[in-house]
PAGURO-315574 format. One record per residue (C-alpha): x, y, z negated; residue in one letter; residue number from 1. Coordinates in pm, whole numbers, plus 32768, in hexadecimal, padded with zeros to 4 digits. Each point is the difference from the previous one (the first is absolute). Layout:
BEGIN
NODE, px, py, pz, code, pos
NODE, X, Y, Z, A, NUM
...
end
This chain:
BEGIN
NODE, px, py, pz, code, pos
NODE, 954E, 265C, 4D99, X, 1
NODE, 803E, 7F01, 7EF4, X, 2
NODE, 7EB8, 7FD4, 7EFD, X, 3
NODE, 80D4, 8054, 7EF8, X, 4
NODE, 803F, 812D, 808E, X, 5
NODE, 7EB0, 8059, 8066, X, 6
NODE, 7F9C, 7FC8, 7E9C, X, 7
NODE, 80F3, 8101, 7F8A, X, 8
NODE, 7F92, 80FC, 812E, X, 9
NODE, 7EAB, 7FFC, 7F7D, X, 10
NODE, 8076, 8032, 7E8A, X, 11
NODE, 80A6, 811E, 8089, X, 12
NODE, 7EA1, 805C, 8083, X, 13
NODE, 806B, 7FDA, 817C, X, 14
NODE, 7EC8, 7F34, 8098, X, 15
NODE, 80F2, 7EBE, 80BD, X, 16
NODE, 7F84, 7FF7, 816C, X, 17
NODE, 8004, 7E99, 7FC9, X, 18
NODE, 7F52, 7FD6, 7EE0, X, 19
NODE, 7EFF, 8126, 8036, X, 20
NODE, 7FE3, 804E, 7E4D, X, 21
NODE, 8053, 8116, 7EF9, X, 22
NODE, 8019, 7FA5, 7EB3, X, 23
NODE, 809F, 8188, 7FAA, X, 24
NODE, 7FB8, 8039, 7E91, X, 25
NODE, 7F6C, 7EBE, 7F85, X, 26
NODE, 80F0, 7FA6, 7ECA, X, 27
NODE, 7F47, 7EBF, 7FCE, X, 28
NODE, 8011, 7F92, 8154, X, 29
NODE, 8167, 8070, 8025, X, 30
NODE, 804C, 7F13, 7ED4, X, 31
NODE, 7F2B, 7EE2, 8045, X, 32
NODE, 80B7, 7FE4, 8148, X, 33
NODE, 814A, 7FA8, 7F2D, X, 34
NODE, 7F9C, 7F2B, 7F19, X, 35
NODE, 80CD, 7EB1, 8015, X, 36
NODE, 7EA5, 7F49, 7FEF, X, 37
NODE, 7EFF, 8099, 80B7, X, 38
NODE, 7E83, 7F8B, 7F68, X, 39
NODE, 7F77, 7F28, 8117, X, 40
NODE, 7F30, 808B, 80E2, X, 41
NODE, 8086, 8138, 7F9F, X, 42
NODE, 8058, 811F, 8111, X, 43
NODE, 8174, 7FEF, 7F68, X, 44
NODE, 7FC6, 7E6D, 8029, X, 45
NODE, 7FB5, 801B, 8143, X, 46
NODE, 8129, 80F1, 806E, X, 47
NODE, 80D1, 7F09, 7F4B, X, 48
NODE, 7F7F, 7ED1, 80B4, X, 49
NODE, 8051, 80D6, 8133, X, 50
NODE, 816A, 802C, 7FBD, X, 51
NODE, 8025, 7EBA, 7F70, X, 52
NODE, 7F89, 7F57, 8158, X, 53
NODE, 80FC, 80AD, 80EA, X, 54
NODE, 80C4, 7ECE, 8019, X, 55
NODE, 7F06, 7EDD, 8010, X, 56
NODE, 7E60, 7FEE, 7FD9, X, 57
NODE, 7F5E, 8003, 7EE9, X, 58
NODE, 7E91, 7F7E, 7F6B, X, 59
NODE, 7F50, 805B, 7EA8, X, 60
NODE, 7EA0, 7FF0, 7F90, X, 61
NODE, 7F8D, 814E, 7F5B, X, 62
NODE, 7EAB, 8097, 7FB1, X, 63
NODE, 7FC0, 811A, 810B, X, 64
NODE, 7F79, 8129, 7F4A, X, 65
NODE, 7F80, 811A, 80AC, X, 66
NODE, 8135, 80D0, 7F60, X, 67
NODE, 80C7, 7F1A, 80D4, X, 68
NODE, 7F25, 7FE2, 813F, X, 69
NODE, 7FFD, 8173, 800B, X, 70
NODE, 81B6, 803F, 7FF1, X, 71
NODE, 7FF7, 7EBB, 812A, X, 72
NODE, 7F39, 8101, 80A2, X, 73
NODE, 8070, 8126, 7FA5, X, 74
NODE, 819A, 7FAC, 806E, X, 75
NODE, 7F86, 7F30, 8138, X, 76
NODE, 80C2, 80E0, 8125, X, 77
NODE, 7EF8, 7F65, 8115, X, 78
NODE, 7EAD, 7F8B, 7FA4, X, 79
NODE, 7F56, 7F5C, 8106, X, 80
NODE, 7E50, 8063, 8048, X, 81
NODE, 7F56, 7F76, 7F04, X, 82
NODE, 7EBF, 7F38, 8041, X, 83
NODE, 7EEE, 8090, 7F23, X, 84
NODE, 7F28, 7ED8, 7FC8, X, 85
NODE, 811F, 7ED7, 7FD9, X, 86
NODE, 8062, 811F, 7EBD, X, 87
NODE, 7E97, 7FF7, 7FAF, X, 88
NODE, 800A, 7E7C, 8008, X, 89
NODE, 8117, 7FC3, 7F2F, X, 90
NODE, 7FC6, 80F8, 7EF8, X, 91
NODE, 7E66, 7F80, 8004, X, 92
NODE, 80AA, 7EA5, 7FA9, X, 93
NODE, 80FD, 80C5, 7EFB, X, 94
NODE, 7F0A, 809C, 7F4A, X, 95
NODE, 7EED, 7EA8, 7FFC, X, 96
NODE, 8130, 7F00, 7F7A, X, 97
NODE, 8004, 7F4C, 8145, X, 98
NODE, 8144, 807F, 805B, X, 99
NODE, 8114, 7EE4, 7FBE, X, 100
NODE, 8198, 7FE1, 800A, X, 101
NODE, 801D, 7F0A, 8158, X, 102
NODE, 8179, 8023, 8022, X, 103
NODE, 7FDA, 8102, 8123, X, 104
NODE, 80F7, 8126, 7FA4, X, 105
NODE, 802C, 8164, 801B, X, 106
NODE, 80FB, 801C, 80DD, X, 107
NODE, 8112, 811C, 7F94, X, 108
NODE, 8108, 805E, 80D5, X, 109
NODE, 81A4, 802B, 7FC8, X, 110
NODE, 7FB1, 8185, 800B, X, 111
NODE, 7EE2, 7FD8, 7F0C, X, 112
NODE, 7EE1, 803A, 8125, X, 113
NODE, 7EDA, 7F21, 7FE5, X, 114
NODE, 7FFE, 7F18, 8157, X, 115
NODE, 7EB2, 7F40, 7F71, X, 116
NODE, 7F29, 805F, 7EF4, X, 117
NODE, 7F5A, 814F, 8020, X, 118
NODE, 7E9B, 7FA2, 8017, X, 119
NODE, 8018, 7F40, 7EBC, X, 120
NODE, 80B8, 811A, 7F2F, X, 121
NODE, 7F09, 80D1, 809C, X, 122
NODE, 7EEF, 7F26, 7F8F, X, 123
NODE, 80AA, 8005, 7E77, X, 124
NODE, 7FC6, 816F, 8022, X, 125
NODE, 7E8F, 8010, 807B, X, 126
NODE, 7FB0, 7EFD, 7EFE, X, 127
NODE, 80B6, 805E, 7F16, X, 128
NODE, 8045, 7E81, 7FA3, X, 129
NODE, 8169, 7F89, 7FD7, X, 130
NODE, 802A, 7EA9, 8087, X, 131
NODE, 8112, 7EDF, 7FFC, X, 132
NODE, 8106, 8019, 8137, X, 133
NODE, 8115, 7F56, 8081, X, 134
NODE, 80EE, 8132, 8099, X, 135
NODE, 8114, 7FA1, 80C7, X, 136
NODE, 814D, 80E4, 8015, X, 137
NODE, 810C, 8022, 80CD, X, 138
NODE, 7FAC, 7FC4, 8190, X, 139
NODE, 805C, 8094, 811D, X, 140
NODE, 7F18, 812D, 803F, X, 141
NODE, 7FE8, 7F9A, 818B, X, 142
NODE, 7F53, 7EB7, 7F7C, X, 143
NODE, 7ECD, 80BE, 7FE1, X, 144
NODE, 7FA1, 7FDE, 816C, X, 145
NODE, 7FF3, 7E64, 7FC2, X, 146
NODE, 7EEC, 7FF0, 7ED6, X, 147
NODE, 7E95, 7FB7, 8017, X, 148
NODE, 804A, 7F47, 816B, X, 149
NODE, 7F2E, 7ECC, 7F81, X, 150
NODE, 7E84, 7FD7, 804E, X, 151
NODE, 7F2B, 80B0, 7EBD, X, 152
NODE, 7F0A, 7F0A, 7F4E, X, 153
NODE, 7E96, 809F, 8008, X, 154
NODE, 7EF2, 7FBE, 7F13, X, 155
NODE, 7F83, 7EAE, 80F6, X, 156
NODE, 814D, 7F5D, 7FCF, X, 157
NODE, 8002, 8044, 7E6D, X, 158
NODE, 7EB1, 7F35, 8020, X, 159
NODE, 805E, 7EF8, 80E1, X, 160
NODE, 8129, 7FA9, 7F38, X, 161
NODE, 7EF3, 7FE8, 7EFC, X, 162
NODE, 7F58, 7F0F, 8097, X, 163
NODE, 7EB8, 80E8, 8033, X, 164
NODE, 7F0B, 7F89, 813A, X, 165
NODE, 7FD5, 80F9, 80D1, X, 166
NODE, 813B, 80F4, 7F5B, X, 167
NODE, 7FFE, 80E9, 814E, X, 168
NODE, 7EAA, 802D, 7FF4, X, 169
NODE, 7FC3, 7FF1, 7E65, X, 170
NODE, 8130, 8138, 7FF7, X, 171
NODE, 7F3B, 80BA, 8109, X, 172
NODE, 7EDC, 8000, 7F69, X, 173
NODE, 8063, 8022, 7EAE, X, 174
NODE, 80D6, 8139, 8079, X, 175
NODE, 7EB2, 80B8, 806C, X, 176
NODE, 7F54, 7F83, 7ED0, X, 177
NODE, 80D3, 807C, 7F19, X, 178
NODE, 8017, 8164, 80FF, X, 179
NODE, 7E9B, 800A, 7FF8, X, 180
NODE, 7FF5, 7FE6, 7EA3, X, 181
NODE, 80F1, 8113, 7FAB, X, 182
NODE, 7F1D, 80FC, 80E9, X, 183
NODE, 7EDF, 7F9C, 7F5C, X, 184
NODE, 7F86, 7F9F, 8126, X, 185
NODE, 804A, 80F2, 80F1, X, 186
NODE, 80DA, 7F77, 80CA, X, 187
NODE, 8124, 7F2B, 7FEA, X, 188
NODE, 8112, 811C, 805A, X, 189
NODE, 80F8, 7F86, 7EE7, X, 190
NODE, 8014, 7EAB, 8099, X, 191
NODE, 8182, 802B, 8066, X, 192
NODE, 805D, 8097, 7EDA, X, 193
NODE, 7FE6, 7EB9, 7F3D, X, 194
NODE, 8119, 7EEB, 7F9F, X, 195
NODE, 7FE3, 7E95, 8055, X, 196
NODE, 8036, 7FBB, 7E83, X, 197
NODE, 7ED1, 80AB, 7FD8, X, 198
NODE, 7F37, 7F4A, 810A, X, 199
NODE, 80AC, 7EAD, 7F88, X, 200
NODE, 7F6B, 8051, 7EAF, X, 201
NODE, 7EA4, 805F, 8092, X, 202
NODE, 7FE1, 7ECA, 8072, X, 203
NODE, 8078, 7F2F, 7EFE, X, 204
NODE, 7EFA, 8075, 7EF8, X, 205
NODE, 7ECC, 800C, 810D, X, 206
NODE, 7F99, 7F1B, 809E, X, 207
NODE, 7EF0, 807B, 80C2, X, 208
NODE, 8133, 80A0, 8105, X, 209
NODE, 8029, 7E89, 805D, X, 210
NODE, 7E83, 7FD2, 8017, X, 211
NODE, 7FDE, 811F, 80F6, X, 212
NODE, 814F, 7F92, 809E, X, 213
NODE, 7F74, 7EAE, 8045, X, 214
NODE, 7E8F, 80B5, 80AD, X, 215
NODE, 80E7, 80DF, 80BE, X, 216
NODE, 80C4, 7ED6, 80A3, X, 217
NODE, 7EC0, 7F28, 8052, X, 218
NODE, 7F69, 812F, 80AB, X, 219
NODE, 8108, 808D, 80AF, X, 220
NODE, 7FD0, 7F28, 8127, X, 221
NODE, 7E8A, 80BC, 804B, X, 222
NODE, 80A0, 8152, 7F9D, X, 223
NODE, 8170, 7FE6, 8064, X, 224
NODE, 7FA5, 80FC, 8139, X, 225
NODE, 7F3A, 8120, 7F2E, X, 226
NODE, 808C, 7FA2, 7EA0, X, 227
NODE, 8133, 7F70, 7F5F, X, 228
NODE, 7FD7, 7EF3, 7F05, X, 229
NODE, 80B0, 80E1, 7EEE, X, 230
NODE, 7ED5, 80E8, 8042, X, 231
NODE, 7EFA, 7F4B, 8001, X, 232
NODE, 8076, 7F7A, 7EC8, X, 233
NODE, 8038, 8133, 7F62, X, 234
NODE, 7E68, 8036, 8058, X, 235
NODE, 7FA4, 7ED0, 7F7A, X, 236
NODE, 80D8, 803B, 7E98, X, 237
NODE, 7F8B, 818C, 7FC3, X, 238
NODE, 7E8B, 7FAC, 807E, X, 239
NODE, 8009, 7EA5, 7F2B, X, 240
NODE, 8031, 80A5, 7EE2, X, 241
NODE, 7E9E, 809B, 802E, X, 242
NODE, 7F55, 7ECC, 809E, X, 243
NODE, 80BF, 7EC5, 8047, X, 244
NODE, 7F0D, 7F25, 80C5, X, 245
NODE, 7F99, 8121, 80C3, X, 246
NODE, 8178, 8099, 8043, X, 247
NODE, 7FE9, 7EAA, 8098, X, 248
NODE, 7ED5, 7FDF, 80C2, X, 249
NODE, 8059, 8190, 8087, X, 250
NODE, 8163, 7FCB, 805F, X, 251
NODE, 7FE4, 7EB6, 8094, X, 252
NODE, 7ED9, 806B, 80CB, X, 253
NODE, 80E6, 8130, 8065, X, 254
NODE, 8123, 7F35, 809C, X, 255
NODE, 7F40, 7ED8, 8080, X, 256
NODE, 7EF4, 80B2, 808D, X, 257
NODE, 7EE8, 7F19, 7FBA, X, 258
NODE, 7E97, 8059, 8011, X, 259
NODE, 802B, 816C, 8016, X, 260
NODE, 7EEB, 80FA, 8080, X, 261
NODE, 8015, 813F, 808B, X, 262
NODE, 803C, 8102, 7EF1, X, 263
NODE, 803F, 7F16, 7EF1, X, 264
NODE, 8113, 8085, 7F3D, X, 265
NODE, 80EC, 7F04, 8038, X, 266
NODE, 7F97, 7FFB, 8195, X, 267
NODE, 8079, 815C, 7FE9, X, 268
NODE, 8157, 7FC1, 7F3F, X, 269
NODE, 8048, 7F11, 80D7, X, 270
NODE, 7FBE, 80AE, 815A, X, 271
NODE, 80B9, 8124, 7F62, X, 272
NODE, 8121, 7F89, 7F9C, X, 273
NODE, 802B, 7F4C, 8157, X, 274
NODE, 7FBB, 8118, 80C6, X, 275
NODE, 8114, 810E, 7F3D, X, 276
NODE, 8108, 7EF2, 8062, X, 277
NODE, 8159, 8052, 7F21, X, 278
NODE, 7F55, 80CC, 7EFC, X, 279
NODE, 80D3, 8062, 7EA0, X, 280
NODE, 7FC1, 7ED3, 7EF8, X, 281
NODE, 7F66, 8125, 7F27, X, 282
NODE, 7F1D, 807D, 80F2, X, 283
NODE, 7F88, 7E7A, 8040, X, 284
NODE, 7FC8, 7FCA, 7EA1, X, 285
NODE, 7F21, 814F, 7FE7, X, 286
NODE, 7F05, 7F80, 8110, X, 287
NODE, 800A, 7EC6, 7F50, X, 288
NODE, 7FAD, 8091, 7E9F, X, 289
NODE, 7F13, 80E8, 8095, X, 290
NODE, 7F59, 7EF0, 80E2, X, 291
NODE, 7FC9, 7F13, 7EB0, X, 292
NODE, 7F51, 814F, 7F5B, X, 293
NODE, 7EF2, 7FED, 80EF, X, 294
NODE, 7FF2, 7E9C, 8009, X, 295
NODE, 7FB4, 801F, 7E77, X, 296
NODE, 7EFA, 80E8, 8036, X, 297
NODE, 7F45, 7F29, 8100, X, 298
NODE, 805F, 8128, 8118, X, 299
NODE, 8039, 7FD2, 8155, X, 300
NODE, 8113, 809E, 80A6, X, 301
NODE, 805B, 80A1, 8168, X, 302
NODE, 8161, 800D, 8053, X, 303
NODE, 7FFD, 8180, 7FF4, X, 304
NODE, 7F7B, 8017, 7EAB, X, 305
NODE, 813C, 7F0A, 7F55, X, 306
NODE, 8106, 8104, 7FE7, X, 307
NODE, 818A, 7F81, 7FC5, X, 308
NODE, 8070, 8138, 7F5E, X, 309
NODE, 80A3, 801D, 7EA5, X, 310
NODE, 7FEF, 7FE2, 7EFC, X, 311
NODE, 7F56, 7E91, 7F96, X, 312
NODE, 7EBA, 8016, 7F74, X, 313
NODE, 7FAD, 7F8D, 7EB1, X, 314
NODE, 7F27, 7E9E, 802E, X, 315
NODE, 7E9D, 7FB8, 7FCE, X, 316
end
């Protein structure tokens, strides 16, 4: 069927197969759809651009509202799963300005189906933020199976093409920072739910990620079996922030081992996390905030008494 004619079916109040809507009784949607010129951005727009691009592809620059994000949606015949925390991403970045126009399009199909784009109208939606888009009209609806073959930039190559030191480790740790920090300290659970332009701005504006990026690097070497450098850095930022110099003294005594006794705190962390092999980075980073509470207190410590169970305790 024609999308003229499945247009008219639906004004009819027949729900197109191909197009998958009912506009039945809507007189203002029923005469936007006709208008010779369509506001942009407009549902009626968009079924214009649609009908206009039949014969050769077509690119425009609109503002995606969540009026429009929700009719992509809503006349898509075949949405594809949707990945919960890339929606959470974008919209995090929609809502916080850091969302920009980059030239990649939404991808609309001859039929009107979406072949690229869901996650992002999705992400208008949740944030209720409408953002600057390039959508492009009028290809083949098989062309779908050819997008999003390149390799995805993470947060580490943002960085790097900064120019930041350290930019796999700085995005690590700043990704469990900033986790850690939206659990209030619980746990860092959220950690994959958060947008490299989000990490990329974390670490612009502090600069003590780069600081514990740098103390995570020049200790890895002593603690590359037990601990990896984006951990131990991690330790070294959340327990700096209480005690620098001894964050310091603590977590380089940890991964180097040196002059440790028996039931020493950081004796214990050390064994401990050597001993449970391929532990969960959360469950690491609870026997190493737990192990630096009864270093604090002047405690010792048997291995059976430092627990890696959840949540994170709050720090002494």
């Amino acid at each position: 069927m024609k999308f003229a004619g499945a247009v008219w079916a639906a004004l009819r109040g027949k729900r197109s197969a191909a197009r998958g809507f009912n506009i039945e009784g809507d007189n203002t949607v029923a005469t936007q759809l006709f208008q010779p010129k369509a506001p942009p951005g407009s549902p009626s727009w968009f079924l214009e651009m649609v009908e206009q691009s039949t014969s050769r592809p077509q690119m425009e620059v609109v503002e995606l509202t969540p009026a429009l994000a929700k009719f992509m949606l809503d006349v898509n015949a075949d949405n594809r799963s949707i990945r919960k925390a890339k929606v959470v991403q974008y919209a995090s970045d929609m809502a916080h300005g850091r969302w920009v126009l980059n030239g990649e399009p939404i991808i609309v199909s001859r039929d009107g189906n979406l072949n690229d784009g869901q996650h992002r109208c999705l992400a208008v939606i949740d944030s209720n933020t409408p953002v600057p888009v390039c959508l492009m009209f009028g290809v083949e609806r098989e062309t779908r199976l050819t997008v999003d073959q390149g390799a995805m930039r993470s947060a580490s190559d943002f960085l790097h093409m900064d120019g930041v030191p350290n930019s796999a480790l700085s995005a690590a740790i700043a990704r469990m920072v900033i986790a850690y920090e939206y659990s209030r300290g619980l746990n860092i659970n959220q950690a994959n739910y958060l947008s490299s332009a989000e990490i990329r701005e974390r670490v612009a504006t502090d600069p003590a990620i780069a600081t514990a990026a740098t103390f995570g690097t020049s200790n890895h070497t002593y603690s590359k079996k037990f601990a990896a450098g984006s951990l131990v850095g991690f330790a070294f930022y959340v327990l700096g922030h209480i005690d620098k110099a001894d964050a310091k003294s603590f977590m380089e005594r940890v991964c180097r081992g040196d002059g440790l006794k028996m039931k020493d705190p950081a004796h214990t962390l050390r064994e401990k996390l050597m001993s449970e092999g391929r532990l969960p980075r959360d469950r690491k980073i609870a026997l190493i905030l737990k192990a630096w509470n009864f270093h604090r207190r002047g405690m010792k410590v048997a291995a059976g008494s430092l627990s890696k169970d959840l949540p994170f305790p709050a720090l002494l």
